[in-house]
C-alpha positions as CSV (number, residue, x, y, z in Angstrom):
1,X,23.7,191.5,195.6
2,X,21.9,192.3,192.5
3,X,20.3,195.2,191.2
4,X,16.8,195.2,189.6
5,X,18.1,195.1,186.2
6,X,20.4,192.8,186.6
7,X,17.8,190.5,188.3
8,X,15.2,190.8,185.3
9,X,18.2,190.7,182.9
10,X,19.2,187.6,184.1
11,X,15.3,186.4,185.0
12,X,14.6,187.0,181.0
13,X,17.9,185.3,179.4
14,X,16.1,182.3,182.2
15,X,13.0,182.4,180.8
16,X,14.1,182.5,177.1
17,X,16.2,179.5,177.9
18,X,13.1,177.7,179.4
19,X,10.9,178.5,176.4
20,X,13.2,177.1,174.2
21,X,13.3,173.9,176.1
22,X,9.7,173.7,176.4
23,X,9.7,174.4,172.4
24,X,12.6,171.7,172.4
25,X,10.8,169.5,174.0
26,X,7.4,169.6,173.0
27,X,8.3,169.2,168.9
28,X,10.2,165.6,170.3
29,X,6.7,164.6,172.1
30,X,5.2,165.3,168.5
31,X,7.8,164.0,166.5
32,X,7.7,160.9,168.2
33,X,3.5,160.9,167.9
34,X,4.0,161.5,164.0
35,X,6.2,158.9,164.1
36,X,4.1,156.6,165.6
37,X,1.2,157.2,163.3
38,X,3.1,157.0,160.6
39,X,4.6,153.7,161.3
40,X,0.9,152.5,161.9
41,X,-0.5,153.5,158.4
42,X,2.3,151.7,156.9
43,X,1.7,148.9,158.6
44,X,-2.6,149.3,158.2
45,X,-1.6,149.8,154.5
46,X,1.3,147.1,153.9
47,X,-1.4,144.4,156.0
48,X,-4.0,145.6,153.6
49,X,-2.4,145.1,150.7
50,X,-1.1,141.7,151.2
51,X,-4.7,140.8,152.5
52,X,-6.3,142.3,149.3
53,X,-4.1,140.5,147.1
54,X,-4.9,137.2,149.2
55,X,-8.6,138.0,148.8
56,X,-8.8,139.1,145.3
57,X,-7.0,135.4,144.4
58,X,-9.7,133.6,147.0
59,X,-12.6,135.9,144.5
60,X,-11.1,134.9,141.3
61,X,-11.0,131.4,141.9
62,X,-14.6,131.5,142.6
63,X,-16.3,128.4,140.7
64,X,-19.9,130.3,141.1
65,X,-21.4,133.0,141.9
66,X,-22.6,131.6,145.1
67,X,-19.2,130.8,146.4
68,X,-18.0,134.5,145.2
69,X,-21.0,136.2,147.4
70,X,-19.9,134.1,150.1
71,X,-15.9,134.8,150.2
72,X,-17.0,138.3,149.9
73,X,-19.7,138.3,152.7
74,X,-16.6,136.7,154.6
75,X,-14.6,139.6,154.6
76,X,-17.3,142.0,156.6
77,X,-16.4,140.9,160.2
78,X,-12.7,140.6,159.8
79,X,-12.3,144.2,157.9
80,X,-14.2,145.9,160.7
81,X,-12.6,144.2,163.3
82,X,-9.2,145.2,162.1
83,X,-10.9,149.0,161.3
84,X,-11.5,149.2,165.1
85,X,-8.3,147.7,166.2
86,X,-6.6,150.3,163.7
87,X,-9.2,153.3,165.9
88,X,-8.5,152.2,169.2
89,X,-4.6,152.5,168.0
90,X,-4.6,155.6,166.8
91,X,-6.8,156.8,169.7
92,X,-3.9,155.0,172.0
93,X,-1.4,157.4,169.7
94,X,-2.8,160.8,169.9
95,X,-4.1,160.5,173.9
96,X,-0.5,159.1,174.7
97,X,1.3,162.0,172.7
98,X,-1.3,164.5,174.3
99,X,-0.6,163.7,177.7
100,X,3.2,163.8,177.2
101,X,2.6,167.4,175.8
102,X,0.4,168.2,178.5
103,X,2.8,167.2,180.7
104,X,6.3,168.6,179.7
105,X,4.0,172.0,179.4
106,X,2.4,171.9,182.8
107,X,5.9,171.2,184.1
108,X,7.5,174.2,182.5
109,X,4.8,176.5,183.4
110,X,4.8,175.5,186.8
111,X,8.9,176.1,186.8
112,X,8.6,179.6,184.9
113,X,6.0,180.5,187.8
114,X,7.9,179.6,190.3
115,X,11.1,181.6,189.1
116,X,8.9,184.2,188.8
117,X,7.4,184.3,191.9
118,X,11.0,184.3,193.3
119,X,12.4,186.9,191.3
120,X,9.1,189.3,192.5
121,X,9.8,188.4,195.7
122,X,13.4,189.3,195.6
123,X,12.3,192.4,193.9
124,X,10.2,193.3,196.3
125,X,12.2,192.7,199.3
126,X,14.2,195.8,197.3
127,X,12.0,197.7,196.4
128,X,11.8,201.8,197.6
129,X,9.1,202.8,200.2
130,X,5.7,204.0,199.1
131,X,5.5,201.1,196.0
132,X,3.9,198.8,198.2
133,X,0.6,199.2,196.2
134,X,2.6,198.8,192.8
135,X,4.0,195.2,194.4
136,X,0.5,194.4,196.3
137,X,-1.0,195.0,192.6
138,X,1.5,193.3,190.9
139,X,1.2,190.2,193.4
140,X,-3.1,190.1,192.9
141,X,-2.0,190.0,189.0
142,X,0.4,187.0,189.9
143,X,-1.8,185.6,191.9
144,X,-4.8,186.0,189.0
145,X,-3.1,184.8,186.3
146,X,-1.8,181.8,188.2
147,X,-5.7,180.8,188.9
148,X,-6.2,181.5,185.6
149,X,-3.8,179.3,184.5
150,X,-4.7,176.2,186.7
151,X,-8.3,177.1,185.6
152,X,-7.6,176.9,182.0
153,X,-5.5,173.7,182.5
154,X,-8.8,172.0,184.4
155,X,-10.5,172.3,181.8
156,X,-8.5,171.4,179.5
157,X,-8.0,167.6,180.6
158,X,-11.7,167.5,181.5
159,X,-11.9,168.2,177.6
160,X,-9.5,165.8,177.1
161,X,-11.4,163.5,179.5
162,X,-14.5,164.0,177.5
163,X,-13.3,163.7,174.0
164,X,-11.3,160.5,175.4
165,X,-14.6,159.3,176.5
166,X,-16.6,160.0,173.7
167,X,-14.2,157.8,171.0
168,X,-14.3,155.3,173.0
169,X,-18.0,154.8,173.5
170,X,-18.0,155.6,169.6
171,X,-15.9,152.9,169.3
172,X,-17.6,150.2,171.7
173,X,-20.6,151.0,170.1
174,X,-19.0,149.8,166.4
175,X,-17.9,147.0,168.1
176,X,-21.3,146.1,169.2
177,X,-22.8,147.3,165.9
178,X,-20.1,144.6,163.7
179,X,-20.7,142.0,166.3
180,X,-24.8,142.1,165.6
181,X,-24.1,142.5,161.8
182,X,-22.2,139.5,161.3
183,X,-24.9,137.0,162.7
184,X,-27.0,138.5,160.3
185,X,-24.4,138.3,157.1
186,X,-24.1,135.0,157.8
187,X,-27.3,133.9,158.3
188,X,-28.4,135.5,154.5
189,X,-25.9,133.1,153.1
């Protein structure tokens, strides 16, 4: 059997561990995010570029000024189309590497609670006579913080939720904005 110090000795080397992994772990959830959104602006850029050129060659050889309005009015729907294709990626991107956070995190948590919990327990089975206010108090704190905690982490994904939400209706609402646009583009020409 262990004694007490031994217990929280060996309970804090455990819990260093675990924060490291959680630390481990969550900078590989965002290195794999940044990742991502890097490898989608340089594909956004590299497609842009080889469109512009394209374009600026389709402008050039313009024979009026009629046909150069016309090539340029052109471009309006496809550019915003692709603009909100490149949103609704990079939305996809951060809400994906946001929920893999939220998950290794929640998952860790709930582990270091739970060793916790055991190694009060084990304490407390120990524990000299007359502390049981000391471990009732110490319990109610627990117990608090652990409501805290699955308070805080409600809403934090109703935030999420919300934000989620709120850039997609944003976005639906550009879509629906380009789509009435263009009619109108084209029906000036």
């Amino acid at each position: 059997m262990f004694s007490v110090p031994e217990q929280f000795s060996a309970a804090t080397k455990a819990n260093f561990d675990a924060q490291l992994a959680l630390f481990s772990s969550l900078s590989g959830k965002a290195f794999e995010g940044v990742e991502k959104l890097i490898e989608l602006n340089l594909n956004a850029v590299k497609s842009s570029l080889e469109e512009s050129a394209a374009h600026t060659k389709q402008l050039l050889a313009a024979k009026d000024p009629q046909e150069f309005f016309t090539l340029s009015s052109a471009q309006t729907q496809p550019n915003a189309e692709k603009f909100l294709a490149y949103s609704r990626h990079l939305g996809a991107i951060a809400s994906e590497a946001q929920a893999e956070i939220t998950h290794a995190a929640e998952a860790q948590i709930l582990e270091n609670n739970r060793k916790i919990q055991s190694l009060f327990d084990e304490v407390s089975k120990n524990a000299p006579a007359g502390t049981e206010q000391i471990v009732s108090f110490f319990k109610t704190a627990m117990n608090n913080a652990n409501s805290g905690y699955e308070q805080l982490s409600k809403t934090t994904k109703q935030a999420v939720e919300a934000i989620e939400a709120n850039m997609n209706n944003t976005v639906n609402q550009l879509t629906q904005a380009t789509a009435k646009a263009t009619p109108r583009a084209a029906a000036k020409k």
